[in-house]
C-alpha positions in Angstrom: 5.5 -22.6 3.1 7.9 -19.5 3.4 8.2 -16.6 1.3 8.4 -16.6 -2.6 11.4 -15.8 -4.6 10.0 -13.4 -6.5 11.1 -11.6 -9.8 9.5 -8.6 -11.4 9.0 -7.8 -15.6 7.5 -4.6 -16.0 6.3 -3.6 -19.9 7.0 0.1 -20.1 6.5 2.9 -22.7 9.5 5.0 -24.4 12.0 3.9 -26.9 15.8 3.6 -25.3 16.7 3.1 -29.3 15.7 6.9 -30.1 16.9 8.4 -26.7 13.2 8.4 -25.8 12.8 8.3 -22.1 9.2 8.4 -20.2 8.2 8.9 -17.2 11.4 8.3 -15.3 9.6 9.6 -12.2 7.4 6.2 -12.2 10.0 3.8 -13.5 11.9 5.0 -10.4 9.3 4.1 -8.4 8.6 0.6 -9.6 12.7 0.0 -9.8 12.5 0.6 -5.8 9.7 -0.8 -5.2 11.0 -4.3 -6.2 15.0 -3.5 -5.3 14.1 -2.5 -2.0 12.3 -6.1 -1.1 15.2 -8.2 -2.5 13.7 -8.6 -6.4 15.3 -8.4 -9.4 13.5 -5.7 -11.9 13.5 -6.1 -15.4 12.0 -3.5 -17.1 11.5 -4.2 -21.6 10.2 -1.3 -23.5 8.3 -1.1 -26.6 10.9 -1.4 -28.5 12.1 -4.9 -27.0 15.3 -3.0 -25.2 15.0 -4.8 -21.8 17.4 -3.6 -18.6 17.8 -5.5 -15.5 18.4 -4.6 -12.0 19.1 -6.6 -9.2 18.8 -5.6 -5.5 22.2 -4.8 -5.0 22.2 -1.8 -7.6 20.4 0.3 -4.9 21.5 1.3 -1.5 24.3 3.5 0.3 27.6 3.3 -1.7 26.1 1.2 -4.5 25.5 2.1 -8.1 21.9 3.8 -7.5 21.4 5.9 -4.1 17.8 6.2 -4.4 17.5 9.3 -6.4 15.6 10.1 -9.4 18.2 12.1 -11.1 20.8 9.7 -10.5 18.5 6.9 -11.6 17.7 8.4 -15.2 21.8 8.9 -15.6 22.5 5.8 -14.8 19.4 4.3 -17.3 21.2 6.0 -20.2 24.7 5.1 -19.3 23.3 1.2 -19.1 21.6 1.5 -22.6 25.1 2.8 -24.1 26.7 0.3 -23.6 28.7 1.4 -20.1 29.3 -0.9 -17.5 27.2 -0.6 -14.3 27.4 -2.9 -11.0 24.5 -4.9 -10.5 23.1 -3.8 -13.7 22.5 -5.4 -17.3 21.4 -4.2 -20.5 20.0 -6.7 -23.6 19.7 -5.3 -26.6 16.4 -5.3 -28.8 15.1 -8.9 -29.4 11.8 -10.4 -30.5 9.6 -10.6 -27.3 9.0 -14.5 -26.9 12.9 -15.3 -26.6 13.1 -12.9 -23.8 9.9 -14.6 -22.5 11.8 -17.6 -22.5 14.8 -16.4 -20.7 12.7 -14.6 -18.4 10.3 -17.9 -17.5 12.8 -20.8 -17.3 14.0 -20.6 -14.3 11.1 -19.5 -12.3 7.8 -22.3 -11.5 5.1 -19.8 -12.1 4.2 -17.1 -14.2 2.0 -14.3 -12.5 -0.2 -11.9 -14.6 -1.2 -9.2 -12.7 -4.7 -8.3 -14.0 -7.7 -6.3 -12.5 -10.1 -9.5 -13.5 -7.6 -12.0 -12.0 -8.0 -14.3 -8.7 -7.7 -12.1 -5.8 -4.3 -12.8 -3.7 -5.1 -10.7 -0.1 -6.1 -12.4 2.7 -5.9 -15.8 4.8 -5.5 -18.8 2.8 -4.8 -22.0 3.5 -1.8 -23.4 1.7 -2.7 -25.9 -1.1 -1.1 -29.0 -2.8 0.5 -26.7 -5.7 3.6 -25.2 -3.5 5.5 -22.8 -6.4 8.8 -21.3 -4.9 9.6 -18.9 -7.6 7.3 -16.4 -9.8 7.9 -14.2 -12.6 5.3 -11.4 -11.8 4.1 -9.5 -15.0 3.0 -6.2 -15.3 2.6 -3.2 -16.7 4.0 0.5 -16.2 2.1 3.2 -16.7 0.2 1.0 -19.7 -1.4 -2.3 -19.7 0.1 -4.8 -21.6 -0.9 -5.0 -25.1 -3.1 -7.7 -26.1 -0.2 -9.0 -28.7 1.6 -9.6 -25.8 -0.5 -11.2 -24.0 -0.7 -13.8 -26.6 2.6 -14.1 -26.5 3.3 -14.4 -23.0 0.5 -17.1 -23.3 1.5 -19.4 -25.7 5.7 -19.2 -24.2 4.0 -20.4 -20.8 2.2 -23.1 -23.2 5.2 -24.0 -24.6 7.4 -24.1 -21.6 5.0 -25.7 -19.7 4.9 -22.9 -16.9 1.2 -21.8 -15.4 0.2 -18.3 -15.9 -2.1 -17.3 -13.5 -4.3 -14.2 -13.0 -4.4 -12.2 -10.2 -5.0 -9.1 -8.8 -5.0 -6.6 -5.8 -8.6 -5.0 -6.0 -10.5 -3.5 -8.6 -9.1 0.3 -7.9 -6.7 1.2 -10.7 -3.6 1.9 -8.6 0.1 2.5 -9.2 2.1 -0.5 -10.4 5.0 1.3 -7.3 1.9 0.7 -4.7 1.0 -3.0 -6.1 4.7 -4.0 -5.7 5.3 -2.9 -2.8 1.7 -4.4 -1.2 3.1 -7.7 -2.6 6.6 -7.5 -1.5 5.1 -6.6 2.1 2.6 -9.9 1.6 5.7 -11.6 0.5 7.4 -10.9 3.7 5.6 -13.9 5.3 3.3 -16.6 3.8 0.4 -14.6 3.4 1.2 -14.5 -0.5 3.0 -17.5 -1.1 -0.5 -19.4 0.9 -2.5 -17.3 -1.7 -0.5 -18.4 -4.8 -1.0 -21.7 -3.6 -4.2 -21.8 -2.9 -5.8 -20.4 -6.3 -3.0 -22.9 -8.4 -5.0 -26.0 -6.5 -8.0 -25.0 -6.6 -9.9 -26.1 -9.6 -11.3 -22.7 -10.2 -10.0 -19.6 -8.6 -12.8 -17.4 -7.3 -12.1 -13.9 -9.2 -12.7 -10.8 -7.9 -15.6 -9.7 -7.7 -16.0 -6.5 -10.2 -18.2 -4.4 -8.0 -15.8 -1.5 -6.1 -16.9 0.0 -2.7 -17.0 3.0 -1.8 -13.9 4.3 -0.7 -14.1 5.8 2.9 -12.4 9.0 4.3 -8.5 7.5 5.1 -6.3 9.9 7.4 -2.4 8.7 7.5 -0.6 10.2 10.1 3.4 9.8 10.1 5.2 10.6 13.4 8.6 12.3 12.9 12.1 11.0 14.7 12.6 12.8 17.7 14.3 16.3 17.4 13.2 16.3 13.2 12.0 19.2 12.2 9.2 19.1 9.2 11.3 20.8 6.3 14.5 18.2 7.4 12.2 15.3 6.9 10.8 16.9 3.8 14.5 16.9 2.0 15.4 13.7 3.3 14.7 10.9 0.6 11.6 8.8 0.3 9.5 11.0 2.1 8.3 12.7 -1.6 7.0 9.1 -2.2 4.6 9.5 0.4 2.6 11.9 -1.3 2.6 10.2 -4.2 1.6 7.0 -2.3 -0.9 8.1 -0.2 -3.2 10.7 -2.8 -2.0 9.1 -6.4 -4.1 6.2 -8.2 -3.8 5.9 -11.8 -7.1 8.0 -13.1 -6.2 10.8 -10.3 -6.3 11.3 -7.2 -8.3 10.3 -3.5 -10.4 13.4 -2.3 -10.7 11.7 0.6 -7.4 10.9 1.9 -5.4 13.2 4.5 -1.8 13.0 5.0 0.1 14.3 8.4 3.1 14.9 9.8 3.4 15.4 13.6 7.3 16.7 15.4 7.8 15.9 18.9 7.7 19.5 19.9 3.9 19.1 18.5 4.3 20.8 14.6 1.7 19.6 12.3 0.6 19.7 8.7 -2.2 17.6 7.6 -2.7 17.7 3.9 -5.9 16.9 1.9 -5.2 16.5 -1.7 -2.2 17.5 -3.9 -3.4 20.7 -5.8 -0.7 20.5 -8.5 2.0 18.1 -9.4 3.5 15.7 -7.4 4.9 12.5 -9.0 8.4 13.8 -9.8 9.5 13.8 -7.0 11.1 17.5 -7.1 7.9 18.1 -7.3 6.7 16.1 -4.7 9.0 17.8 -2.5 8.4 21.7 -3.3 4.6 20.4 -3.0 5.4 19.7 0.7 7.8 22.9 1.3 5.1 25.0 0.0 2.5 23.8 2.6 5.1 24.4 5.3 3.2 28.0 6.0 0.2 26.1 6.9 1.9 24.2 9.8 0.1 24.5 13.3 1.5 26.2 15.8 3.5 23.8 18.4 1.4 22.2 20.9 -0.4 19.9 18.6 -1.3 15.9 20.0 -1.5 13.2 18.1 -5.3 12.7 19.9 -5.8 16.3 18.6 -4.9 15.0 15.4 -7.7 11.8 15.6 -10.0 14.1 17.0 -10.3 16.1 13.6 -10.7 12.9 11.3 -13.2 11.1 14.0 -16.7 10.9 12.4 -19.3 8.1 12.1 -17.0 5.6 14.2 -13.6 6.3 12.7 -11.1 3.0 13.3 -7.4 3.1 14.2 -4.7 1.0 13.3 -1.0 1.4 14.9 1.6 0.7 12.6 3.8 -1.5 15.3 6.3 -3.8 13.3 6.8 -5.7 16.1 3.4 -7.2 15.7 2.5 -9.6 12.7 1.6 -8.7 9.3 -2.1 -7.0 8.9 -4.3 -9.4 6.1 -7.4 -8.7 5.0 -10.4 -10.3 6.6 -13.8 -10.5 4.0 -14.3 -7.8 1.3 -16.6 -5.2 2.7 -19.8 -5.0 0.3 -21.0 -1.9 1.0 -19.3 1.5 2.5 -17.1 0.9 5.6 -15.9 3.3 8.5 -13.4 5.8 8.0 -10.0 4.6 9.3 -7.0 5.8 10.5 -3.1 4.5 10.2 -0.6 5.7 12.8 3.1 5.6 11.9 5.2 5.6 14.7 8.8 6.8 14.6 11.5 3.6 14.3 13.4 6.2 16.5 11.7 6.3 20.0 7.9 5.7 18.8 5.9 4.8 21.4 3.0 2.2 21.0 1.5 2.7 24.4 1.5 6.8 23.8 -0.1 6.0 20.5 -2.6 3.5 22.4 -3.4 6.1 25.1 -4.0 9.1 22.1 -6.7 6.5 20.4 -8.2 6.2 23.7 -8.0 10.1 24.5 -9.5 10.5 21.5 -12.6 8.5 22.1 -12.1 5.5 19.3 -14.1 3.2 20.1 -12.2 0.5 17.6 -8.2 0.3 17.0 -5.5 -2.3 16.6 -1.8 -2.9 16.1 -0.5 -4.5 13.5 2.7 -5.0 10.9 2.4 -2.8 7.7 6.1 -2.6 6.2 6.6 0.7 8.2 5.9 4.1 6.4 8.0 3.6 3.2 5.9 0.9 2.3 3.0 0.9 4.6 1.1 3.8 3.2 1.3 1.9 -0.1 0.2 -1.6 1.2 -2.7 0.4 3.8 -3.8 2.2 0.5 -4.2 -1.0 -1.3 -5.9 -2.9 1.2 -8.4 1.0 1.5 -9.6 0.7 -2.1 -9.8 -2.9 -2.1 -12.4 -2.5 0.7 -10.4 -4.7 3.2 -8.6 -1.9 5.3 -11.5 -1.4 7.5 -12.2 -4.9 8.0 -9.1 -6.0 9.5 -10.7 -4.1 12.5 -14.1 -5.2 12.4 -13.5 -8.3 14.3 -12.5 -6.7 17.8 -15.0 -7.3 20.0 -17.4 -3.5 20.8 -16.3 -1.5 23.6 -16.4 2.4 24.5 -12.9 3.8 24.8 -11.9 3.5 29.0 -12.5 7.5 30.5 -9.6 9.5 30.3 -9.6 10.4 34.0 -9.9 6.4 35.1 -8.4 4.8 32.4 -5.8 2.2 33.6 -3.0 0.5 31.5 -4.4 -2.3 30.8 -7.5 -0.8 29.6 -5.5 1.5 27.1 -4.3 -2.0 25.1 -5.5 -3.0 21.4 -9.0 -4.8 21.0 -7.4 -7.4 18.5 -4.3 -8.7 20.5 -3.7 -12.4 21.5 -5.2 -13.1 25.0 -5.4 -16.4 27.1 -8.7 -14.5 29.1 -12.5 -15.9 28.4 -14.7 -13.5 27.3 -18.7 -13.2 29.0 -20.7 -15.0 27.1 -23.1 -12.0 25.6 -19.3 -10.9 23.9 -17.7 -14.0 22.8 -18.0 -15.0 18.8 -21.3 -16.4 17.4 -21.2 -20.0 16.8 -18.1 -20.6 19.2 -18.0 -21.7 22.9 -14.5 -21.8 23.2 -12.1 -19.3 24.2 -11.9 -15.7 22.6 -8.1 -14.9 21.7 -8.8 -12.0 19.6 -10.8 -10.8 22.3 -10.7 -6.7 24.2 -7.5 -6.4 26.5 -10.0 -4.4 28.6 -12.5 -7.2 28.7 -9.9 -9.6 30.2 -8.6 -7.7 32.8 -4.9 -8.5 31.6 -2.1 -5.6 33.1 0.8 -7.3 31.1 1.2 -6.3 27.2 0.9 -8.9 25.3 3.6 -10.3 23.1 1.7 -10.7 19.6 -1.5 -10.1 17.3 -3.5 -12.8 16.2 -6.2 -12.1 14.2 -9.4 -14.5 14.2 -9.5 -17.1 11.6 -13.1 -18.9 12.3 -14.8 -16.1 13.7 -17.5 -14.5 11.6 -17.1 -11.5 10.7 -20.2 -10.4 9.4 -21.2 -11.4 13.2 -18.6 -9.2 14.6 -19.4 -6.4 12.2 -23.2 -6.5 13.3 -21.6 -6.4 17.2 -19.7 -3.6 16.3 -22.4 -1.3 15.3 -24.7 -2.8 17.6 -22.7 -0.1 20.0 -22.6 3.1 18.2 -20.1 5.6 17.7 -20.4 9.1 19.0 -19.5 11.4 16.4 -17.3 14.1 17.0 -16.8 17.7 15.8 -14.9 18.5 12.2 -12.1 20.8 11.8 -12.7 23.8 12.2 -11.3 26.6 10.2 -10.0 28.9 12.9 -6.3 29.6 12.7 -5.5 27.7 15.7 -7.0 24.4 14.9 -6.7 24.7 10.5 -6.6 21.7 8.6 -4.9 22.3 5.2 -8.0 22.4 2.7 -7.0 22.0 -0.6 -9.6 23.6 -3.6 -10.8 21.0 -5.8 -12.0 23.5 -8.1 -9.5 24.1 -11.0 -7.0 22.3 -9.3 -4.4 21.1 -11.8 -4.4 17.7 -11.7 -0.9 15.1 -11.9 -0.3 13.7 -14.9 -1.3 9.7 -15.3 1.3 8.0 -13.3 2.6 4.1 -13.0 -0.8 2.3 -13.5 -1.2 -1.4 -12.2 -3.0 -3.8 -14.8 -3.5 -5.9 -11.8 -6.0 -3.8 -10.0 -7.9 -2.3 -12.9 -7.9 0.3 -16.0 -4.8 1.0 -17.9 -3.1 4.6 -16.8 -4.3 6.3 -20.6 -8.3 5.8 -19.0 -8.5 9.3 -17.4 -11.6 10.4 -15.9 -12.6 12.9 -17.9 -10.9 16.0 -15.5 -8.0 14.0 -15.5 -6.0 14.7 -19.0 -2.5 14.2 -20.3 0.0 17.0 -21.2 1.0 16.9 -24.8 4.3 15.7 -24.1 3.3 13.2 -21.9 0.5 11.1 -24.2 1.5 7.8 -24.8 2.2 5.5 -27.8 0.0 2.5 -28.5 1.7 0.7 -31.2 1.6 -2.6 -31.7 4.4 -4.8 -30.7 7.2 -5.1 -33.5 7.5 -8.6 -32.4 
């Protein structure tokens, strides 16, 4: 089964009728998020006004260049009445008509809810084969329960499944949910799952109980001869921020974000102190911190060194390779990881390869993630599901080769497809047969090899027990001297973003703010009930 056509309603707040606008900031998001992987975005507010984009609205000399100034002009020239490319406006109308536009055409309706079946991960393709969904969710609210009953009995009446799922139990961004599917999407790791739970008598739901979320360090390597404040101004990277620290009660503590030049500048970041989801924000956020840059120099093993602690793993974000999926839920806290971005301009998997084993990791792998515009999102998701980690759980134990004898093929990822046999005392339990997600350095192999596989039979609660079998050795923390300073930020009376594009699929609606977290006057939201 390929890829899913795929379609996107999002229920948002504000009023188009009374000029009243919210939260452009995270209906830009969401509009990109689907645009950007080739779905159409509607997007109906509570006052039934519904707009539509399709993919073609966004891109170089199209109606929308990415922008969120531009976007929120061209919202209110759509909603008077001006003609837009690629854009359409419907004017208000009672909720389950637009339901039944919205649902004819597609095979499947999918409600994206924190208590619906789980959609990450291998599955095996079942009899049900939908090609087209309607995926339903909400912006910066939850849907209403009025309209849930609604959306309920049009499927009833139409004859269309609605089916639950969901991402993980951490609230996060409806941007970061859509862009974790579109990057499932990409190949049949979604379209298997979809499958799967509509055959199966009973979809297993998710199970309620969230892990703890380990320590996450994303490190994005710069084009060659791009300076830090050049990438900061260039679009998309003020997403990043907002990607990598933003869920929708707050913000992860425990997440850094870096940026490494060629010539060696870095600025890791450790928590936005202020606001960040405009994205003018976002970016005078990142300008500001440009007088804690390190001095030139800096390595991208330096950079490993200072988040490796209690057996830190390492994934390579190489798009050549095929998409990372989720192996088992982890059930209790998990190892620290860390996801390297490599340049599309002149990034180097076998520098990043060497760094990992410079840097004493004992665990890393290489793997597609969408690249850094949508990987930090889908890595994110996969983090606070509690799957992250896992993906590199199943390589088989080893201590990274010595730097001063390390030899090429020593230096290659623990989870890449090999034809080698393994000794016996290393090879899967239960399995005799040949090990192809075996250690590069436990074959012997010089050549690189030409894709990922990851294990499908293997167990991995067996390969997790293997793993810390070997023990990590853990190494210093960042210091505070001013040659080796890692950006701290102070958690105390740090002002905290306002609630941003919550996902219904992954858990509370956006309004349930911790208690630290509140809402600006202006920004509270509405709960009426539907007019329809």
């Amino acid at each position: 089964m390929s890829f899913m056509d795929l379609q996107w309603l999002v229920f948002f707040p504000g009023r188009p009728s009374r000029d009243d606008w919210r939260r452009v900031d995270a209906s830009a998001r969401i509009a990109r998020a689907a645009l950007q992987r080739g779905s159409i975005c509607h997007i109906i507010f509570e006052d039934r006004i519904s707009i539509s984009l399709s993919p073609a609205f966004l891109g170089e000399g199209r109606a929308w260049d990415g922008h969120e100034a531009s976007y929120q002009r061209l919202l209110k020239d759509i909603a008077n009445g001006e003609r837009v490319p690629d854009a359409s406006f419907k004017p208000k109308s009672h909720l389950a008509e637009f339901l039944r536009e919205m649902l004819r055409p597609v095979d499947v309706a999918l409600d994206f809810r924190e208590n619906g079946a789980l959609v990450m991960g291998l599955y095996q393709e079942g009899s049900i084969r939908p090609r087209s969904a309607l995926c339903v969710i909400g912006g910066v609210k939850d849907l209403h329960e009025e309209e849930t009953k609604v959306l309920t009995q049009v499927c009833k009446d139409l004859k269309k499944t609605r089916l639950c799922v969901s991402l993980g139990s951490q609230a996060e961004l409806t941007s970061k949910c859509m862009k974790a599917v579109g990057e499932l999407n990409r190949h049949t790791a979604f379209s298997n799952a979809v499958s799967h739970c509509l055959s199966s008598q009973l979809p297993a739901q998710l199970n309620q109980n969230r892990v703890d979320r380990p320590r996450l360090h994303l490190i994005v390597m710069l084009p060659p001869a791009t300076a830090l404040l050049q990438f900061f101004e260039q679009r998309g990277t003020a997403t990043m921020v907002v990607d990598a620290f933003v869920n929708s009660h707050g913000v992860f503590r425990n997440t850094w974000l870096s940026f490494l030049t060629d010539r060696g500048d870095a600025l890791t970041i450790q928590g936005p102190g202020g606001k960040c989801l405009a994205e003018a924000d976002a970016t005078t956020f990142l300008k500001e911190k440009l007088r804690h840059t390190q001095a030139s120099g800096r390595s991208l093993t330096a950079l490993l060194k200072e988040s490796q602690s209690r057996g830190q793993r390492v994934l390579v974000a190489d798009e050549s390779r095929p998409l990372l999926q989720k192996m088992d839920r982890a059930d209790k806290a998990e190892d620290p990881v860390a996801v390297v971005f490599l340049s599309r301009e002149g990034g180097d998997v076998n520098t990043a390869i060497e760094a990992c084993a410079n840097a004493g990791v004992y665990y890393y792998g290489c793997a597609s993630v969408g690249g850094v515009e949508a990987g930090i999102a889908y890595v994110n998701v996969l983090h606070s599901a509690g799957m992250l980690g896992r993906c590199l759980a199943n390589a088989v134990p080893r201590r990274a080769p010595n730097r001063a004898t390390a030899k090429p093929a020593q230096a290659l990822c623990p989870s890449v497809s090999l034809t080698s046999r393994l000794p016996p005392n290393q090879r899967p339990k239960g399995s005799g047969r040949m090990a192809p997600w075996a250690a590069a350095a436990c074959g012997g192999r010089s050549e690189w090899p030409a894709a990922l596989a990851w294990p499908e039979e293997a167990s991995s609660s067996s390969a997790q027990s293997e793993a810390r079998s070997q023990g990590c050795d853990a190494l210093p923390t960042p210091t505070t001297d001013p040659g080796n300073t890692v950006l701290s930020m102070d958690t105390n009376g740090a002002e905290h973003p306002e609630p941003s594009d919550a996902a219904p699929s992954s858990a509370e609606p956006e309004e349930k703010l911790e208690p630290e977290e509140k809402l600006e006057p202006e920004e509270k939201l509405e709960s009426p009930q539907p007019s329809d």
